[in-house]
C-alpha positions as CSV (number, residue, x, y, z in Angstrom):
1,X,2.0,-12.5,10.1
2,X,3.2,-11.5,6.7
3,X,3.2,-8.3,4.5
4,X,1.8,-7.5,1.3
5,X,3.5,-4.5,-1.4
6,X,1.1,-4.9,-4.7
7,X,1.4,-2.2,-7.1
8,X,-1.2,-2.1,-10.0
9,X,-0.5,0.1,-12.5
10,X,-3.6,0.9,-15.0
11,X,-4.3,2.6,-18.0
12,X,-4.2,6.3,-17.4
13,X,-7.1,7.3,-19.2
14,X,-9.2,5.0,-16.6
15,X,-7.5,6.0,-13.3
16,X,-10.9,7.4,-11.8
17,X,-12.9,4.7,-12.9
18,X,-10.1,2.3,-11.9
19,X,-9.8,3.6,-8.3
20,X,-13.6,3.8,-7.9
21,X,-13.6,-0.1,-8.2
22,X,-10.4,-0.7,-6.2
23,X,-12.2,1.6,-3.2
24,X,-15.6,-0.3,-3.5
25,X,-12.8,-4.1,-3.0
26,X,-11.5,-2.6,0.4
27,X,-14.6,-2.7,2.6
28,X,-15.0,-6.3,2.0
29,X,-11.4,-7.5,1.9
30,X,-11.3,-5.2,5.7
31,X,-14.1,-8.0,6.6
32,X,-12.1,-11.0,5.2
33,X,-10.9,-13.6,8.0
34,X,-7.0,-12.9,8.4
35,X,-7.3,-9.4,6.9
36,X,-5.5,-6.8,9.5
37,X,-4.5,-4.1,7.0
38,X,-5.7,-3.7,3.5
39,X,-5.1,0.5,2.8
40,X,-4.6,2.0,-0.7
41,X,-2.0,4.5,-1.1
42,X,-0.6,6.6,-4.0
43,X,3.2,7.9,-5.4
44,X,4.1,11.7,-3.7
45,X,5.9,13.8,-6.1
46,X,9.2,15.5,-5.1
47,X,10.2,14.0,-2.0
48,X,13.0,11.7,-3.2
49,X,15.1,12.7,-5.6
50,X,15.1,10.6,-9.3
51,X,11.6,9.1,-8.0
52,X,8.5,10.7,-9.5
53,X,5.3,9.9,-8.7
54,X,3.7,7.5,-10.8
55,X,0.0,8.7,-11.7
56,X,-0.8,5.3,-13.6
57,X,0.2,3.6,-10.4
58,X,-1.5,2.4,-6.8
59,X,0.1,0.9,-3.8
60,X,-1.7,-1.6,-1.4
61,X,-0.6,-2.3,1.5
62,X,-1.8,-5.5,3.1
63,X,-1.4,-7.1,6.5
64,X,-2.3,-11.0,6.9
65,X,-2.7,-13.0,9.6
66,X,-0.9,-15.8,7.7
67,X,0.1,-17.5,4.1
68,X,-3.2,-19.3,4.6
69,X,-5.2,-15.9,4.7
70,X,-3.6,-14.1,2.0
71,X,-3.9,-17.5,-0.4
72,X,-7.9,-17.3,0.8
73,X,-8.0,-13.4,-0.1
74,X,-7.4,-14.2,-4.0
75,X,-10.0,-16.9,-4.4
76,X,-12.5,-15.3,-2.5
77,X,-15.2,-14.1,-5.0
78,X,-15.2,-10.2,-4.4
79,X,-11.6,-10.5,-5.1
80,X,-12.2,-12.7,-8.3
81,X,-14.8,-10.4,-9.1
82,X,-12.5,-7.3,-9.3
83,X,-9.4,-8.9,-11.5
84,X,-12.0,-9.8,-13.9
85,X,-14.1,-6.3,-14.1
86,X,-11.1,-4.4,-14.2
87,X,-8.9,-6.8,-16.6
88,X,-9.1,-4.2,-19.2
89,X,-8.0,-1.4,-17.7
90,X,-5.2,-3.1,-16.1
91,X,-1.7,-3.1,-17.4
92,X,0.2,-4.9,-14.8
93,X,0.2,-6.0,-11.1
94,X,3.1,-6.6,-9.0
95,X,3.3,-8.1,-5.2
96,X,5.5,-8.7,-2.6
97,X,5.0,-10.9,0.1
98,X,7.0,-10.6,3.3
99,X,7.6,-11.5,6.4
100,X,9.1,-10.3,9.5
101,X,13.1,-10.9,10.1
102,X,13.5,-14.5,11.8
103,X,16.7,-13.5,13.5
């Protein structure tokens, strides 16, 4: 099993529409063979201190069976599909892969 922590920041001024897509990807990445957890989650303001929320900012948090599922996941076409209808709002996208301590 491994972990996923992918941050995609967008362009402010499209945040609604921006979400809007990324909620109409998670129904059928939740249906993708391997998927166990695919959940969207946003910044909270003022619980940390020195760490504001970032509004241009979301958080997915993913769940794979495996390398093999998660390397399926970004050529499947729903997935392809998104990256390319949102390219222009994006700004960046960072992820994390992880997996659980061996020791």
């Amino acid at each position: 099993m491994i972990k996923v922590v992918a941050n995609l920041q967008f362009k402010i001024e499209r945040r609604e529409e921006f979400i809007a897509a990324f909620r109409g990807l998670i129904p059928k990445v939740r249906k993708e063979d391997g998927c166990i957890e695919y959940a969207l989650y946003f910044d909270v303001d003022d619980v940390l201190p020195n760490r504001p929320a970032r509004p241009d900012v979301i958080t997915v948090l993913e769940t794979w069976a495996g390398p093999e599922a998660l390397q399926k996941h970004v050529g499947m076409p729903h997935f392809v599909e998104f990256i390319e209808s949102t390219k222009d709002m994006m700004v960046g996208l960072t992820a994390q892969v992880l997996s659980p301590d061996a020791s």
